[in-house]
SENUDO-113428 format. One record per residue: residue in three letters; residue number from 1; x negated, y, z of N, C-alpha, C in turn. Coordinates in nm, 2 decimals, decimal comma, always signed. Layout:
! SENUDO-113428
+------+------+--------+--------+--------+--------+--------+--------+--------+--------+--------+
: resn : resi :    n.u :    n.v :    n.w :   ca.u :   ca.v :   ca.w :    c.u :    c.v :    c.w :
+------+------+--------+--------+--------+--------+--------+--------+--------+--------+--------+
:  Ala :  NUM :      X :      Y :      Z :      X :      Y :      Z :      X :      Y :      Z :
...
+------+------+--------+--------+--------+--------+--------+--------+--------+--------+--------+
***
This chain:
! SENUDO-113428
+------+------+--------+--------+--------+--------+--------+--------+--------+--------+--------+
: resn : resi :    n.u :    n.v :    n.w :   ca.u :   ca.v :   ca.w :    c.u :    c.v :    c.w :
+------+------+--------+--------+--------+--------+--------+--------+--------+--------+--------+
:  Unk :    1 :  +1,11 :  -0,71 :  +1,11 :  +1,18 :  -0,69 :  +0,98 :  +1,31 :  -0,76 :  +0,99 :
:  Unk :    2 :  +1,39 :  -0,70 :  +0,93 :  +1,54 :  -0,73 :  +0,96 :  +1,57 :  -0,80 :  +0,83 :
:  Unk :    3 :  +1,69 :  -0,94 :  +0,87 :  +1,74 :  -1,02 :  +0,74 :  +1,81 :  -0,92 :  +0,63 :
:  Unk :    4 :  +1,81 :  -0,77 :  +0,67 :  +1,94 :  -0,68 :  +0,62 :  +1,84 :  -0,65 :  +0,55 :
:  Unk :    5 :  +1,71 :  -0,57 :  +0,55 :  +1,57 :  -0,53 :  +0,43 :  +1,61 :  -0,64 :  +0,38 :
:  Unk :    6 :  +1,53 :  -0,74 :  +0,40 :  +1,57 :  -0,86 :  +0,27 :  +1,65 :  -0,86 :  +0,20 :
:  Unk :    7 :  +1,76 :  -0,88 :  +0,23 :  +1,86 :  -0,90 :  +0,15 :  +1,85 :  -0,74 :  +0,07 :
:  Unk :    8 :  +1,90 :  -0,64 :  +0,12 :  +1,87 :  -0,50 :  +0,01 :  +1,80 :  -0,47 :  -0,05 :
:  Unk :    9 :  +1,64 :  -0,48 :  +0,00 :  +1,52 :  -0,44 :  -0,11 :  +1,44 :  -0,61 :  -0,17 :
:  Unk :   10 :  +1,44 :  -0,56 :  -0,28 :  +1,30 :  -0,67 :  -0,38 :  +1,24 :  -0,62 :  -0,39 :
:  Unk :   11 :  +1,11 :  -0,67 :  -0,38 :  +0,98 :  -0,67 :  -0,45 :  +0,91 :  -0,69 :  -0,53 :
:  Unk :   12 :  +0,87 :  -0,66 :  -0,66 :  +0,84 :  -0,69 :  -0,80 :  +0,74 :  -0,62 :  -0,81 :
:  Unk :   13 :  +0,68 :  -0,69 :  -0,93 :  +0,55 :  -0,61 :  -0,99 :  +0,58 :  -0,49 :  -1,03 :
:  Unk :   14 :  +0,51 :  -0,38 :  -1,07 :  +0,48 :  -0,25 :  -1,10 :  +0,44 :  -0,24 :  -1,25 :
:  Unk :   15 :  +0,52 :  -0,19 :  -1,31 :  +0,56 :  -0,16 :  -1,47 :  +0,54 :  -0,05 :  -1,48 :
:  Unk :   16 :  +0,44 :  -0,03 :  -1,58 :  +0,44 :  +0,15 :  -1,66 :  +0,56 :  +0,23 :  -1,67 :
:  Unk :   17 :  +0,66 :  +0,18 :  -1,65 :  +0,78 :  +0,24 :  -1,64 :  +0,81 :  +0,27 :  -1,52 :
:  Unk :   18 :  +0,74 :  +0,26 :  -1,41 :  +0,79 :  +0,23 :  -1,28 :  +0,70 :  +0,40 :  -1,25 :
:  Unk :   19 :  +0,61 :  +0,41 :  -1,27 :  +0,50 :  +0,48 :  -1,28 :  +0,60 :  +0,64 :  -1,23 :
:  Unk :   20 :  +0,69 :  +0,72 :  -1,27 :  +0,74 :  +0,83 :  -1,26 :  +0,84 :  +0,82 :  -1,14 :
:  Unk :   21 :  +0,86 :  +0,72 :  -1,10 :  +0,97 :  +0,67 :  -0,95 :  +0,83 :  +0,66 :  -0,84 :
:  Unk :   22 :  +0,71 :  +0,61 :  -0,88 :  +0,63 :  +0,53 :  -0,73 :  +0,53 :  +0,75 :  -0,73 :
:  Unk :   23 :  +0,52 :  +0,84 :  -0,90 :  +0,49 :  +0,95 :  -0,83 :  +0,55 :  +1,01 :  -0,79 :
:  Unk :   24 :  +0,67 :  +1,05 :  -0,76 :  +0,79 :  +1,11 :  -0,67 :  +0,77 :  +1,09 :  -0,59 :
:  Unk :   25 :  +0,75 :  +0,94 :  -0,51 :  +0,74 :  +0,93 :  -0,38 :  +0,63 :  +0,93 :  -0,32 :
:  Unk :   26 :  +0,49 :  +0,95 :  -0,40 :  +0,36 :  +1,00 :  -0,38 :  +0,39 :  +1,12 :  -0,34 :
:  Unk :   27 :  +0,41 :  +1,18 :  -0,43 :  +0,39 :  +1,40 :  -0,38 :  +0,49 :  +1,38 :  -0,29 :
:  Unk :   28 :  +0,55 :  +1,36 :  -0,22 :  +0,70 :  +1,41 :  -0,12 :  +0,58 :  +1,35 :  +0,01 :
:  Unk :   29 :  +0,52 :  +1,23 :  -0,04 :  +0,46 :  +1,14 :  +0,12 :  +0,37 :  +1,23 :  +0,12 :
:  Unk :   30 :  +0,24 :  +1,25 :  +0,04 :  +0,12 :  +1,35 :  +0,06 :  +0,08 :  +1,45 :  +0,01 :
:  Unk :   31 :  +0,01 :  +1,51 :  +0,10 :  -0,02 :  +1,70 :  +0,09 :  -0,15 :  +1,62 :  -0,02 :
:  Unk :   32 :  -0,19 :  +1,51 :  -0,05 :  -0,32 :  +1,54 :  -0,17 :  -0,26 :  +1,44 :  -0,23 :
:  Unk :   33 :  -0,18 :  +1,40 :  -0,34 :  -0,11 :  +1,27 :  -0,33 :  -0,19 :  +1,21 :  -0,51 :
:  Unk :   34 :  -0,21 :  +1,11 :  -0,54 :  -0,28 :  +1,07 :  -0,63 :  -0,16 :  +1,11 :  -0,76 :
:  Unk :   35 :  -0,21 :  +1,12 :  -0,86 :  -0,20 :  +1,17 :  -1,00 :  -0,16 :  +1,08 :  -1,08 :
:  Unk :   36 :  -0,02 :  +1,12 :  -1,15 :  +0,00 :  +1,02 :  -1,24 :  -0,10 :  +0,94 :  -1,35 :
:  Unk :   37 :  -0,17 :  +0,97 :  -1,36 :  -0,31 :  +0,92 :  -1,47 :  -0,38 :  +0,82 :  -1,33 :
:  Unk :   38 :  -0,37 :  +0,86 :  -1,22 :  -0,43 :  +0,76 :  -1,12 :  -0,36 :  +0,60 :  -1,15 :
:  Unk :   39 :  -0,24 :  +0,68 :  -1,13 :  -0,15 :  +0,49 :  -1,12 :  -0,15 :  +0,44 :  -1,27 :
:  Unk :   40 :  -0,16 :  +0,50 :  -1,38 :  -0,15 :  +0,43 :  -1,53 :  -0,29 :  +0,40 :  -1,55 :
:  Unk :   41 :  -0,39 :  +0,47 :  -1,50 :  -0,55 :  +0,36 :  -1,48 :  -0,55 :  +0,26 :  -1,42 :
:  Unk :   42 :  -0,47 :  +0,24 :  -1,30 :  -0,49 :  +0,17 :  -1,19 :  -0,43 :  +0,02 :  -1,30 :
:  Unk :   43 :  -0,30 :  +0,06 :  -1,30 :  -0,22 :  -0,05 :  -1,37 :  -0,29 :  -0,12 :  -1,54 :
:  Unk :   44 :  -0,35 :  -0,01 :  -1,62 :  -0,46 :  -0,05 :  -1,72 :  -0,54 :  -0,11 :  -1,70 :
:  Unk :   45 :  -0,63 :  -0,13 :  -1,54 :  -0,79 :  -0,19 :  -1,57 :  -0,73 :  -0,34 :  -1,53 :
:  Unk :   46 :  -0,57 :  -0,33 :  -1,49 :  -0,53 :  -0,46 :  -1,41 :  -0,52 :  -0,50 :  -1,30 :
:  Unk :   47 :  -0,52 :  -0,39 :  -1,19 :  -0,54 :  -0,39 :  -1,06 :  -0,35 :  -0,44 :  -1,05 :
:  Unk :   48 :  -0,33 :  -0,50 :  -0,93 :  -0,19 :  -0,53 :  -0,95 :  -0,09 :  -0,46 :  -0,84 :
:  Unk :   49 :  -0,02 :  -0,40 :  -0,91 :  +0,10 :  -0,31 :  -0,84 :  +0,28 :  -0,37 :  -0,80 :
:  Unk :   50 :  +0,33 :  -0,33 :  -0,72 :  +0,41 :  -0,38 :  -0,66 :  +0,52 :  -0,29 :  -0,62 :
:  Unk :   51 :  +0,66 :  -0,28 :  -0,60 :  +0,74 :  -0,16 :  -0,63 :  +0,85 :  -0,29 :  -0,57 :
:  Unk :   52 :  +0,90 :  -0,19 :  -0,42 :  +1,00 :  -0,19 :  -0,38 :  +1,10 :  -0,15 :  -0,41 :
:  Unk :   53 :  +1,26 :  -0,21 :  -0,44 :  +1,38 :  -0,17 :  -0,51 :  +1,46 :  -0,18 :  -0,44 :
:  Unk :   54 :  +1,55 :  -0,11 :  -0,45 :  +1,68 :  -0,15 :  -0,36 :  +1,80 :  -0,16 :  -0,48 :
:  Unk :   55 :  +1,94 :  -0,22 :  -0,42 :  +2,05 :  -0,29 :  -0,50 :  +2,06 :  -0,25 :  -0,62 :
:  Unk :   56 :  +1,99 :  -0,08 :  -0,60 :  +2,03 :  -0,03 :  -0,79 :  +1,94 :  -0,01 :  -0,86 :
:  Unk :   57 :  +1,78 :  -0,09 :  -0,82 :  +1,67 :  -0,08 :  -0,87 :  +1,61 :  +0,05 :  -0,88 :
:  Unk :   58 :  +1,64 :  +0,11 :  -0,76 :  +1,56 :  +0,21 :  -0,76 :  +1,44 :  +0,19 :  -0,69 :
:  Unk :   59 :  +1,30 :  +0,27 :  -0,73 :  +1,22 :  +0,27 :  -0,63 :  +1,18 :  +0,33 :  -0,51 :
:  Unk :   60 :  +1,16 :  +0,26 :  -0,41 :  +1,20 :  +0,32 :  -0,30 :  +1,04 :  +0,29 :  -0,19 :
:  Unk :   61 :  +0,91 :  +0,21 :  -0,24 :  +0,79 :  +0,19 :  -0,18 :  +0,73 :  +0,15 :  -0,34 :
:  Unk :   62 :  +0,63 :  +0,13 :  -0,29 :  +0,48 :  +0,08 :  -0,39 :  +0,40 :  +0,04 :  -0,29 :
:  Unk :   63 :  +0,31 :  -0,02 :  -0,38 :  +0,18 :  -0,08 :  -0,30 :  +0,09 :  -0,13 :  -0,48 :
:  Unk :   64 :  -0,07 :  -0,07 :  -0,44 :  -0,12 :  -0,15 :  -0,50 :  -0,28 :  -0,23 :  -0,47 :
:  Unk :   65 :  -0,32 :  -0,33 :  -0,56 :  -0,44 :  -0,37 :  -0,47 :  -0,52 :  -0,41 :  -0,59 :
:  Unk :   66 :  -0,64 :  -0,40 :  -0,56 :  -0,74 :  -0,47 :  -0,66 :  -0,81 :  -0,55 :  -0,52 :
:  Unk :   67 :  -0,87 :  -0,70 :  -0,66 :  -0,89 :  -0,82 :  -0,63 :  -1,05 :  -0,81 :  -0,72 :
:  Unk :   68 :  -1,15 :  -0,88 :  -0,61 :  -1,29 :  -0,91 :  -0,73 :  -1,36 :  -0,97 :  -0,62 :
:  Unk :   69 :  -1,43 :  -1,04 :  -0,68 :  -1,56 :  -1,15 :  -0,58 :  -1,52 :  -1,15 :  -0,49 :
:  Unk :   70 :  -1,37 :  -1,21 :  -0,44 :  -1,39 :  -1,28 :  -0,30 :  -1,27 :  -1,13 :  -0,23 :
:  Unk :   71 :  -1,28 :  -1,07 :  -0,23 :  -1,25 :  -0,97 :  -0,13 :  -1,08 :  -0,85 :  -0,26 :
:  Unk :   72 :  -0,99 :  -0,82 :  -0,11 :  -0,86 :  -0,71 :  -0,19 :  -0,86 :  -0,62 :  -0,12 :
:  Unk :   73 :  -0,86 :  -0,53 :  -0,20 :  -0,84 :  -0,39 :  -0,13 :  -0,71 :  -0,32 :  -0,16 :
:  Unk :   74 :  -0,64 :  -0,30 :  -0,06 :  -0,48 :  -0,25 :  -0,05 :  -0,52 :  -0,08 :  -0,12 :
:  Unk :   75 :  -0,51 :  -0,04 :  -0,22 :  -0,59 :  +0,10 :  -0,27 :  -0,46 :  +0,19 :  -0,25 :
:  Unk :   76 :  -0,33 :  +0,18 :  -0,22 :  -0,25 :  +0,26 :  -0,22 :  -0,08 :  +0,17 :  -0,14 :
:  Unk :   77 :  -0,06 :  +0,21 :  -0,02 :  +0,09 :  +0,17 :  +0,01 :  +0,18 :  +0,28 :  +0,11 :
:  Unk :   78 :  +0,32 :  +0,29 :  +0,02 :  +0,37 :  +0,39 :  +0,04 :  +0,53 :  +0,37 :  +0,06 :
:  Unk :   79 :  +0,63 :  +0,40 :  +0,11 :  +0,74 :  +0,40 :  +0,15 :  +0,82 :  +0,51 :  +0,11 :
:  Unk :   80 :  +0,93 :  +0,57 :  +0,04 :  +1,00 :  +0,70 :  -0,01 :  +1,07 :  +0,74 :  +0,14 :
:  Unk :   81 :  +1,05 :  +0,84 :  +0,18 :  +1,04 :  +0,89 :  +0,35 :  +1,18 :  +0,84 :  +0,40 :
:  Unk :   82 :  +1,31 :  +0,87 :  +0,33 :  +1,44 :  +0,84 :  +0,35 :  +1,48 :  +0,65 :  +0,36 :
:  Unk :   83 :  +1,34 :  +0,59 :  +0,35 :  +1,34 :  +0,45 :  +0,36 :  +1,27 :  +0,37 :  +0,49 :
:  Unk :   84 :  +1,17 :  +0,50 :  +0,55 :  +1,05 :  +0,40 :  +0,62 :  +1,13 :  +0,39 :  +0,77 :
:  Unk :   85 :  +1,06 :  +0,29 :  +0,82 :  +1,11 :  +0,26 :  +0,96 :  +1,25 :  +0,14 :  +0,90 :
:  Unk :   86 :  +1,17 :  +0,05 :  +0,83 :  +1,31 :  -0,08 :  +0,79 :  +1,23 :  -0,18 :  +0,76 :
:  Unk :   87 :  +1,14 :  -0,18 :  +0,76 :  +1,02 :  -0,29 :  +0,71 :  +0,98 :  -0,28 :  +0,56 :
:  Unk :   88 :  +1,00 :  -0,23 :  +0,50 :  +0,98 :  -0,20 :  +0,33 :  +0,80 :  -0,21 :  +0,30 :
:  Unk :   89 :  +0,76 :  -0,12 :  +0,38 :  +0,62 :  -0,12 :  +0,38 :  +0,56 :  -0,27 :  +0,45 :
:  Unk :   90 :  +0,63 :  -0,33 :  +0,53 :  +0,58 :  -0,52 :  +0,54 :  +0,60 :  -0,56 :  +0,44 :
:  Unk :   91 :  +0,71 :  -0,59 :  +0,38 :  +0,75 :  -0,64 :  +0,24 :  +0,66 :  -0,64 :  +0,16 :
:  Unk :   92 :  +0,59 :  -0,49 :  +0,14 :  +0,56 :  -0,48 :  +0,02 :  +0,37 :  -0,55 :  +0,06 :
:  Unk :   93 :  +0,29 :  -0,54 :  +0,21 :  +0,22 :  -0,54 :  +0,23 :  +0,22 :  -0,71 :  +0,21 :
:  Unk :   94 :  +0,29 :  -0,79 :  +0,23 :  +0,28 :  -0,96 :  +0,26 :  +0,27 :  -0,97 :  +0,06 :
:  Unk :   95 :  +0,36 :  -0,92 :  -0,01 :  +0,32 :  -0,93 :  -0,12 :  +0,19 :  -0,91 :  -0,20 :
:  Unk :   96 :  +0,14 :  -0,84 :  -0,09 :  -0,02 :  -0,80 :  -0,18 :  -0,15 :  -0,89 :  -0,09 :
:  Unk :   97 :  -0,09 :  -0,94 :  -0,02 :  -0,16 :  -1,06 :  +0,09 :  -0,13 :  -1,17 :  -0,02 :
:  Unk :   98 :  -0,01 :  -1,18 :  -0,03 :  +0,02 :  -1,30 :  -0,10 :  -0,09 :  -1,35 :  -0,25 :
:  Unk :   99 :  -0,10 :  -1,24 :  -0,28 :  -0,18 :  -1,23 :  -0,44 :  -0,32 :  -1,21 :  -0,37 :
:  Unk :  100 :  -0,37 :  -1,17 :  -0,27 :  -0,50 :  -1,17 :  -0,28 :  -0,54 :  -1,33 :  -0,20 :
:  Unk :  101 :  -0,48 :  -1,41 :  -0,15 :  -0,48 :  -1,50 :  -0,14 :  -0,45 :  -1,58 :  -0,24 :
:  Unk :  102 :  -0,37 :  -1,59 :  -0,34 :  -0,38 :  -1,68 :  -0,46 :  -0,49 :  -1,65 :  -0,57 :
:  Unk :  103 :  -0,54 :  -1,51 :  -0,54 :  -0,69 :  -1,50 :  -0,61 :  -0,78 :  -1,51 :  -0,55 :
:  Unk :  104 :  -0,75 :  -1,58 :  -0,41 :  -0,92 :  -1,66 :  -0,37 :  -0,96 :  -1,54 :  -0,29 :
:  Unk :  105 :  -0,93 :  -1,42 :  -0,27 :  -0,99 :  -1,33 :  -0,19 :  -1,00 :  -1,40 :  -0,01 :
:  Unk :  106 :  -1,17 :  -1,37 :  +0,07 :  -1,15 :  -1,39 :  +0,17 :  -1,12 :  -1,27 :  +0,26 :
:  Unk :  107 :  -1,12 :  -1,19 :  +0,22 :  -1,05 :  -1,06 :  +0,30 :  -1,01 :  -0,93 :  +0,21 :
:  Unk :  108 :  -0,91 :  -0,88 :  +0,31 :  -0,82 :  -0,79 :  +0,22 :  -0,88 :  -0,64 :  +0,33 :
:  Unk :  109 :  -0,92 :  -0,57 :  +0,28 :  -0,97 :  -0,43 :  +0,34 :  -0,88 :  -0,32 :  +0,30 :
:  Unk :  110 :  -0,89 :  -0,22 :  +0,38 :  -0,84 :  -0,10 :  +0,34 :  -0,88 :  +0,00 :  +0,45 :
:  Unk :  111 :  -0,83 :  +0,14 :  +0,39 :  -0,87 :  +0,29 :  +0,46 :  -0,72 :  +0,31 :  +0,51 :
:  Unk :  112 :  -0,75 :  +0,35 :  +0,67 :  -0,55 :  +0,44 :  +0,68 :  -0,62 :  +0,54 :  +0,76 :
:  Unk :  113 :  -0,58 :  +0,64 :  +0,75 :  -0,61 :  +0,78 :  +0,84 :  -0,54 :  +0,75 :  +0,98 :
:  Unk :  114 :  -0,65 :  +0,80 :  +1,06 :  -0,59 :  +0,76 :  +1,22 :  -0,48 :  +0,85 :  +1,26 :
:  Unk :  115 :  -0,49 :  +0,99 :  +1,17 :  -0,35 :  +1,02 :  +1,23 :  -0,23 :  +0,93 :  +1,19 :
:  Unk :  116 :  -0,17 :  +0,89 :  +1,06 :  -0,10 :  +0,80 :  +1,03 :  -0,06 :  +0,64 :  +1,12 :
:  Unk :  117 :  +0,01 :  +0,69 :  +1,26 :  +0,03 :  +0,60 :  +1,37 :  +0,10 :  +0,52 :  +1,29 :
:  Unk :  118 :  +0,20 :  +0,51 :  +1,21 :  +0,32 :  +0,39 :  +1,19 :  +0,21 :  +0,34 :  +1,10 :
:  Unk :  119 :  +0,16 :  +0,34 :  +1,00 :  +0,08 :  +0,30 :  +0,89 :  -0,03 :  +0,16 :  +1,01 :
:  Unk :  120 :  -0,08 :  +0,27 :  +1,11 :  -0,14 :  +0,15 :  +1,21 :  -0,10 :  +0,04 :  +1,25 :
:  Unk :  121 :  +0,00 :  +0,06 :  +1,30 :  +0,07 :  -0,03 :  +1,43 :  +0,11 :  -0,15 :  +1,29 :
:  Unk :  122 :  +0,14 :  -0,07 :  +1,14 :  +0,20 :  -0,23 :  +1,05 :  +0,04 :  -0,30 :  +1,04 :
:  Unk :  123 :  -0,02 :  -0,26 :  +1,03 :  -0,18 :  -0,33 :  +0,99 :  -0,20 :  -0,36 :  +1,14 :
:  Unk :  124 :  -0,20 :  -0,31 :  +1,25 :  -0,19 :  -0,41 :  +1,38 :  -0,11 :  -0,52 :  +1,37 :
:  Unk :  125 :  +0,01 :  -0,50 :  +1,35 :  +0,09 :  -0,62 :  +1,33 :  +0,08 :  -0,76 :  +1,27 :
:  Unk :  126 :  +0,00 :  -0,72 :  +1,13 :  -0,03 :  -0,84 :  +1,04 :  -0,18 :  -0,87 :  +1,10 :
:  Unk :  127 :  -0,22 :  -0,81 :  +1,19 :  -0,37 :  -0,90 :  +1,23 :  -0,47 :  -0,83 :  +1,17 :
:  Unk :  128 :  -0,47 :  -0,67 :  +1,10 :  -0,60 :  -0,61 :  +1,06 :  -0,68 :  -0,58 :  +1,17 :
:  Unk :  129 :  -0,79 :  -0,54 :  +1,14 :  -0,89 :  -0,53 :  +1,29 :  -1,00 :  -0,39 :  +1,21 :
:  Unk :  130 :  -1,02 :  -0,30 :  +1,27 :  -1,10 :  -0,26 :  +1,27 :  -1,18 :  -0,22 :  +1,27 :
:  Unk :  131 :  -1,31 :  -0,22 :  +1,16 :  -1,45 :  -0,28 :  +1,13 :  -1,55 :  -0,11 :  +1,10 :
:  Unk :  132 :  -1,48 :  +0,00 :  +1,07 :  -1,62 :  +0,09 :  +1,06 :  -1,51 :  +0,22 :  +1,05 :
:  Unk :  133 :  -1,56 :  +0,30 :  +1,06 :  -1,53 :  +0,45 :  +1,06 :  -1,58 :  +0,52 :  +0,93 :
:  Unk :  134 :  -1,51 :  +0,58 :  +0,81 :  -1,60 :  +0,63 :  +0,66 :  -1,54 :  +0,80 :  +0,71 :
:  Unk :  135 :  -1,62 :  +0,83 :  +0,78 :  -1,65 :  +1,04 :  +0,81 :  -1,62 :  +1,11 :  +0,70 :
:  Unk :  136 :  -1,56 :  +1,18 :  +0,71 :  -1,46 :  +1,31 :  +0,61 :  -1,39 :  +1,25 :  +0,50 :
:  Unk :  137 :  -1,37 :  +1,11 :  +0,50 :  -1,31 :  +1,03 :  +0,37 :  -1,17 :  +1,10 :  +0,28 :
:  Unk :  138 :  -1,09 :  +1,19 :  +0,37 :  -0,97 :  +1,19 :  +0,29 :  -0,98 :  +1,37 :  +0,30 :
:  Unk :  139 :  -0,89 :  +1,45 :  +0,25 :  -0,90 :  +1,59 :  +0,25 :  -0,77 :  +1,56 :  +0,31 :
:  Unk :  140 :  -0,78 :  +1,71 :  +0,40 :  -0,68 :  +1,73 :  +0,49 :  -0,70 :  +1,89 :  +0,51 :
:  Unk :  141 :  -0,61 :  +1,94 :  +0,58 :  -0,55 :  +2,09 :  +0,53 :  -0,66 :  +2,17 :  +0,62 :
:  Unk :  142 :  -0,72 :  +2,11 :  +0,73 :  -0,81 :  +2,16 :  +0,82 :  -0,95 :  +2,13 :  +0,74 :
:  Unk :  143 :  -0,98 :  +2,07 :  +0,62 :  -1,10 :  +2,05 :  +0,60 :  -1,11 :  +1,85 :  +0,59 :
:  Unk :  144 :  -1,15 :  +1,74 :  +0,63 :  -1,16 :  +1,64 :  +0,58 :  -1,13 :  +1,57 :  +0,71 :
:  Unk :  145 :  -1,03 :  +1,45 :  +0,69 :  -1,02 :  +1,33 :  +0,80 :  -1,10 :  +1,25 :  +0,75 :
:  Unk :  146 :  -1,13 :  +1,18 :  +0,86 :  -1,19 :  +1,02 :  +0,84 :  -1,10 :  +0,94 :  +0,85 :
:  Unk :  147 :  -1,12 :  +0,81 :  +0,76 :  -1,06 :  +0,71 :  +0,73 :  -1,12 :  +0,56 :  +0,84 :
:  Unk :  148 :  -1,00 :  +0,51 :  +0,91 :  -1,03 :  +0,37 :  +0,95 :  -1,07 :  +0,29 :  +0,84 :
:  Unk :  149 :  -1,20 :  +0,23 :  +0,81 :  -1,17 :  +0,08 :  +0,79 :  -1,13 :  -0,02 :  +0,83 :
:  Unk :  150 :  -1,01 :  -0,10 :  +0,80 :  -0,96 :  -0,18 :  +0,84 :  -0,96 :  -0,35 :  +0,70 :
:  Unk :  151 :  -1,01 :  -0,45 :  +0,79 :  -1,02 :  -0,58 :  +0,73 :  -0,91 :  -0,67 :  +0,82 :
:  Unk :  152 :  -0,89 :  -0,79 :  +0,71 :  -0,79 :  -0,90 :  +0,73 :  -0,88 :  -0,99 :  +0,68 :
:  Unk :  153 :  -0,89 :  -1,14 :  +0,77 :  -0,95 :  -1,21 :  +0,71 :  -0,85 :  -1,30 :  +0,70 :
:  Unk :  154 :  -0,89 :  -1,39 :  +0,57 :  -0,75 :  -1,45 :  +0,52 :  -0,85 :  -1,60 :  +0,55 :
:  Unk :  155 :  -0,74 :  -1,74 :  +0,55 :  -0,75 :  -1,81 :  +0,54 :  -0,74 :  -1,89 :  +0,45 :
:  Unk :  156 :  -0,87 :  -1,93 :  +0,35 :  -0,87 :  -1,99 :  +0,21 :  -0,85 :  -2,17 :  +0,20 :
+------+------+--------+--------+--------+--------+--------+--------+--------+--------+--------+
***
């Protein structure tokens, strides 16, 4: 990650207002991309969301995670295409580490589709490891991929 991301993009929580910038860059990233009623539930029951900006506050990534008994699950992290490959998606990923670590979580899990190479190599990076295989998990245009499980175990 370069001092130049830093300095250009912040990271801030995720506002109901934010909600029509993070689904723009949902539908453009995925052929099945979650629904605006997904992210205003998400943000309702309390799960905590996170929205990368750049100089003019626009949004340019998201990420969100729910936290409970011990354990965070990264449920959604995403990059607006004209942004990825700058570190934006670390950014937003150490932020959601950060909070599941100050909520006591001892590990942070998540699903990435194995075709999704760059999505890997950032969860190789930060030390994810992969723990199980979930068969036909995600829809895909040929019928269903499977999803890696991947865990982080944090240090409480």
């Amino acid at each position: 990650m370069s001092a130049e991301v830093d300095q250009l993009i912040r990271v801030r929580g995720m506002r109901a207002r934010d909600v029509p910038a993070v689904l723009a860059i949902e539908q453009v990233s995925y052929g099945y991309p979650w629904s605006e009623r997904i992210f205003r539930d998400c943000l309702r029951v309390g799960y905590r969301g996170w929205v990368a900006t750049d100089l003019n506050e626009a949004v340019v990534g998201y990420g969100l995670l729910s936290v409970a008994v011990g354990e965070a699950h990264v449920l959604n992290l995403c990059v607006a295409p004209d942004w990825r490959g700058r570190g934006i998606a670390a950014l937003v990923l150490e932020a959601m580490i950060t909070q599941a670590v100050a909520e006591r979580a001892e590990t942070v899990l998540l699903e990435v589709r194995p075709s999704n190479r760059s999505a890997r190599r950032l969860y190789k990076r930060r030390g994810f490891k992969r723990i199980a295989t979930r068969p036909g998990y995600y829809p895909a245009a040929d019928g269903r991929e499977d999803a890696l499980l991947l865990a982080l175990e944090l240090d409480i």
